[in-house]
C-alpha positions as CSV (number, residue, x, y, z in Angstrom):
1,X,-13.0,-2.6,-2.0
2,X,-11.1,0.8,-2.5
3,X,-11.9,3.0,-4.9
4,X,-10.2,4.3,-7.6
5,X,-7.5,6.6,-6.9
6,X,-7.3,10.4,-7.9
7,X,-4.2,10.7,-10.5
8,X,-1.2,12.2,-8.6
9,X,-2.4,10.0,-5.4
10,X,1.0,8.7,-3.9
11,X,0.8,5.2,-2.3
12,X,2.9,5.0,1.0
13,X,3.8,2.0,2.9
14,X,5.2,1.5,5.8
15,X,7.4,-1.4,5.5
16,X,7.8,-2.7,9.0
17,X,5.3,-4.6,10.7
18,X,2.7,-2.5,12.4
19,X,0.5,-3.6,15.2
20,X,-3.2,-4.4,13.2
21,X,-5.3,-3.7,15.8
22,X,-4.4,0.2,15.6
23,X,-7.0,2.3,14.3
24,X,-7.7,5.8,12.6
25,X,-5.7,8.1,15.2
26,X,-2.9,5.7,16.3
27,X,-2.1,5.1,12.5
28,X,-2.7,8.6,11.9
29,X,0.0,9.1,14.5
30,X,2.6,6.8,12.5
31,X,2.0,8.2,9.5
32,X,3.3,11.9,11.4
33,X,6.2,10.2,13.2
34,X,7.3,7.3,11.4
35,X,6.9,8.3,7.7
36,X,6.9,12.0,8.5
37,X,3.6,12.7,6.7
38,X,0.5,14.9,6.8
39,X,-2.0,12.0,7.2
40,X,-4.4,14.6,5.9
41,X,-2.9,15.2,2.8
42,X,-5.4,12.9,0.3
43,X,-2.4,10.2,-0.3
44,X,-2.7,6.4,0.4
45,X,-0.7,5.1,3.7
46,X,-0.2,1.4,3.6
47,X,0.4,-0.7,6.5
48,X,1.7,-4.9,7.2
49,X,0.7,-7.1,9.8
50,X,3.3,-9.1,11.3
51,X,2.5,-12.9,10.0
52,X,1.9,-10.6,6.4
53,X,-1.6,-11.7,6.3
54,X,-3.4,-8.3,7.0
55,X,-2.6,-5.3,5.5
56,X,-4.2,-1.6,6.3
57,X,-4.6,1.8,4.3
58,X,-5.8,5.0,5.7
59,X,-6.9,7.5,3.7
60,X,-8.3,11.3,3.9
61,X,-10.8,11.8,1.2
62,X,-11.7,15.3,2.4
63,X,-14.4,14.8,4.8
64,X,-12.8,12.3,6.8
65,X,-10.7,9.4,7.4
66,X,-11.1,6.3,5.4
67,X,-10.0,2.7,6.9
68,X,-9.5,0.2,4.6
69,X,-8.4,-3.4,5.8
70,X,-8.0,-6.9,4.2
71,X,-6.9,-10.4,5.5
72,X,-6.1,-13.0,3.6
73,X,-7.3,-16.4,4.7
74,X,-4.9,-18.4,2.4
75,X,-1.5,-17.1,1.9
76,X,0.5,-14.0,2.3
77,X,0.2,-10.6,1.0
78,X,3.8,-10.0,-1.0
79,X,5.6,-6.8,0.2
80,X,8.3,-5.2,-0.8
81,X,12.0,-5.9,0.9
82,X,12.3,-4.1,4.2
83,X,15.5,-1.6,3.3
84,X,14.0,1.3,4.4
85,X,11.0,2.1,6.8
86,X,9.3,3.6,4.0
87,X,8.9,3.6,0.7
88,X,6.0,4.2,-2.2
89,X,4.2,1.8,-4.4
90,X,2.5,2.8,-8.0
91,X,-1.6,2.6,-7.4
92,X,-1.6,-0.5,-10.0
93,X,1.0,-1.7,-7.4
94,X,-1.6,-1.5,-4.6
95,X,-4.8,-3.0,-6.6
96,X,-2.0,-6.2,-7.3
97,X,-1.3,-6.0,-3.3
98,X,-4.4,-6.1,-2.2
99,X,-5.9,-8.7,-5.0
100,X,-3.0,-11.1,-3.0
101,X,-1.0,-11.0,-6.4
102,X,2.9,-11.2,-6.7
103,X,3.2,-7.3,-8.1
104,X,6.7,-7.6,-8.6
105,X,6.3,-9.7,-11.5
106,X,4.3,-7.7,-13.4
107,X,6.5,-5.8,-15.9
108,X,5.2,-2.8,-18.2
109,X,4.2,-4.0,-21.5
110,X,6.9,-2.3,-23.2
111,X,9.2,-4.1,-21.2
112,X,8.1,-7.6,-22.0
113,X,7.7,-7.1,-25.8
114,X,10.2,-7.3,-28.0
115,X,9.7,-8.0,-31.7
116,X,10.9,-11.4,-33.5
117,X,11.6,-8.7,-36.6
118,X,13.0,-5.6,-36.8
């Protein structure tokens, strides 16, 4: 389980596919190249597995790397459209993610209530 996230934490994912069985450095090295990103820099880095059954986060939490992976054994995770190679995610957005919910229909409660009487 991950912990809680520091506020101002950013939650990056890489949206295509990455191979799963890379580990701390060869991530680290995507996270340089692809999303052109200190890995180092105490934000989240999300990656997919191709069949969208595994997903990944690295982490620095200042005295080292952190590895976090999950497979689901029923099911898929469900990611966001691939438009870009990157893009960011809200931390509630993550804890859906990884809890194998369908974040994008959560709306904020402000949102979704709307008074019978004004």
């Amino acid at each position: 389980m991950m912990r809680r996230l520091a506020p101002g934490t950013q939650v990056r994912l890489l949206c295509r596919p990455t191979d799963m069985r890379k580990g701390f450095d060869r991530l680290a090295a995507e996270i340089k190249n692809v999303l052109l990103a200190d890995p180092f820099s105490w934000h989240v880095f999300v990656f997919r597995g191709k069949r969208e059954d595994y997903v990944k986060a690295l982490h620095w939490d200042g005295s080292g790397l952190c590895l976090f992976a999950k497979r689901l054994e029923k099911g898929r995770f469900v990611w966001p459209p691939v438009i870009d190679e990157r893009t960011r995610l809200t931390a509630g957005h993550l804890e859906l993610l990884i809890e194998g919910m369908d974040w994008r229909r959560t709306v904020p409660m402000e949102l979704e209530y709307r008074p019978a009487v004004a």
